[in-house]
C-alpha positions as CSV (number, residue, x, y, z in Angstrom):
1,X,4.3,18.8,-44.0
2,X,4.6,14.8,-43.9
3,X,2.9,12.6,-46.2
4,X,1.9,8.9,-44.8
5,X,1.4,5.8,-47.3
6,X,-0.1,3.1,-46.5
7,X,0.8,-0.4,-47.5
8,X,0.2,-4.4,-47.2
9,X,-3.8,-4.3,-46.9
10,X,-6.0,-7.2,-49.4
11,X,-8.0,-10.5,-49.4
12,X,-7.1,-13.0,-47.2
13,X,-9.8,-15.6,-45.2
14,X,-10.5,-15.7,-41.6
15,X,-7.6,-16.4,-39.5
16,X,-5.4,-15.8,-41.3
17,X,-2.5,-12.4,-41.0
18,X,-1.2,-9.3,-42.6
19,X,1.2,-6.3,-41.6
20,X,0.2,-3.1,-42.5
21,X,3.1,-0.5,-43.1
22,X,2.8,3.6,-42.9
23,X,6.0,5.2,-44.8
24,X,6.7,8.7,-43.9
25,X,8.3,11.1,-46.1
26,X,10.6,12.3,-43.5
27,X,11.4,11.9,-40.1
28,X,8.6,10.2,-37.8
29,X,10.8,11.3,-34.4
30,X,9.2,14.2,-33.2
31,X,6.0,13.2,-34.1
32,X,5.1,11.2,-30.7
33,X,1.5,10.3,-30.9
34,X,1.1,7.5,-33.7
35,X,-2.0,5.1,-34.7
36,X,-4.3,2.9,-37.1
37,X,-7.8,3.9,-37.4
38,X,-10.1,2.0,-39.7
39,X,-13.7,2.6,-41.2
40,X,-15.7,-0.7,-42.2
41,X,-18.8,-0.1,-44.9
42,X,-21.7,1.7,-42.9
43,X,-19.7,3.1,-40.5
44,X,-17.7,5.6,-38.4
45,X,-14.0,5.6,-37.7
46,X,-12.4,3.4,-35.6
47,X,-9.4,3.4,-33.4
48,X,-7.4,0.2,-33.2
49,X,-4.2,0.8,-31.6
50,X,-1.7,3.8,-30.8
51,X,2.0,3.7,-30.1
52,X,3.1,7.2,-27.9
53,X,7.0,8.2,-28.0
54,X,7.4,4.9,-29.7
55,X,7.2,2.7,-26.9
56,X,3.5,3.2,-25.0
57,X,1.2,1.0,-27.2
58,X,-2.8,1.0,-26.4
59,X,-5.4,-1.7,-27.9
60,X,-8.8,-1.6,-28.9
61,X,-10.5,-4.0,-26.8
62,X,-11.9,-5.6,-30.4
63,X,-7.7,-6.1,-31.2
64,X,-6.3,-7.1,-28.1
65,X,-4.4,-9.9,-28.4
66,X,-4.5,-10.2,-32.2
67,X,-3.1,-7.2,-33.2
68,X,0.6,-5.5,-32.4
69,X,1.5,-1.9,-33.6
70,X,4.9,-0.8,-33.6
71,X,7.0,1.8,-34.8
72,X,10.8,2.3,-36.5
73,X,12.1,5.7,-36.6
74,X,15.4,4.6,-38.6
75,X,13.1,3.9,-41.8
76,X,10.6,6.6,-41.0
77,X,7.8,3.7,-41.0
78,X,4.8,2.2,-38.7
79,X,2.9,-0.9,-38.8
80,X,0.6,-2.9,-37.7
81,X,1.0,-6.8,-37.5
82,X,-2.9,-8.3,-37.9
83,X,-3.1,-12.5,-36.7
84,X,-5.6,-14.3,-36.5
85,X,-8.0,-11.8,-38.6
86,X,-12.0,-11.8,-38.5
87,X,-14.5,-10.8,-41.2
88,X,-15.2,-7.9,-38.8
89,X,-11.6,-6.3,-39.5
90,X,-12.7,-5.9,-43.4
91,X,-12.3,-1.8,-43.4
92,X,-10.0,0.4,-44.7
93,X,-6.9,1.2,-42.6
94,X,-5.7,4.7,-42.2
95,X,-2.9,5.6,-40.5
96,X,-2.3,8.6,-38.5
97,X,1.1,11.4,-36.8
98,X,0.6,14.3,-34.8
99,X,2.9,15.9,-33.1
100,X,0.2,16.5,-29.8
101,X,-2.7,14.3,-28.7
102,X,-4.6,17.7,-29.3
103,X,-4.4,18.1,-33.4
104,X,-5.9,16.4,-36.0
105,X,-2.3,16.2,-37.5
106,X,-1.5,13.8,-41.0
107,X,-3.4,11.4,-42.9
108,X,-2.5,8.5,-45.5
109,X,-5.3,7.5,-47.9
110,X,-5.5,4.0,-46.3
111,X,-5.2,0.8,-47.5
112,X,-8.3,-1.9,-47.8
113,X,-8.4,-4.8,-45.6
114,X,-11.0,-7.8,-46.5
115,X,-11.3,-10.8,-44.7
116,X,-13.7,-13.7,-46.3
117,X,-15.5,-16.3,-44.0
């Protein structure tokens, strides 16, 4: 069992950043598939961006070019660096491990992102 915790979401206005963190309670090497999701008010989850083996990273189109994820397996932690952030980001961020692309696999509780015009 692993248990995620999110970390570094709140208010801030348009353009402006945040980094997101994802502590693990133990080691994050084996599990290879890695990545933020988010749900805004009113709707479904999202996928923003993945990081496989801890060096493929894939965007959203929505994030591209605002957004970097990365991982670091000496403090068993994720994040997500946010620039240049939109009203339209305001959701909660949940971050997700699995061991396979194929299972569900572990959860945090997410952290709330809201961005004022």
């Amino acid at each position: 069992q692993v248990q995620l915790v999110e970390s570094g979401g709140g208010l801030v206005q348009a353009g402006g950043s945040l980094r997101l963190s994802c502590a693990a309670s133990r080691s994050i090497f084996s599990l290879n598939y890695m990545g933020w999701y988010r749900r805004a008010p009113g709707k479904g989850r999202e996928l923003v961006a993945t990081i496989t083996s801890g060096i493929i990273t894939n965007y959203a189109d929505f994030v591209k070019g605002r957004f970097t994820i990365s991982r670091d397996t000496t403090k068993n932690t994720m994040y997500l660096q946010m620039n240049s952030l939109k009203p339209e980001d305001t959701a909660i961020y949940y971050c997700n491990a699995r061991g396979t692309r194929f299972e569900d696999g572990y959860w945090g509780q997410g952290t709330q992102v809201t961005v004022s015009s």
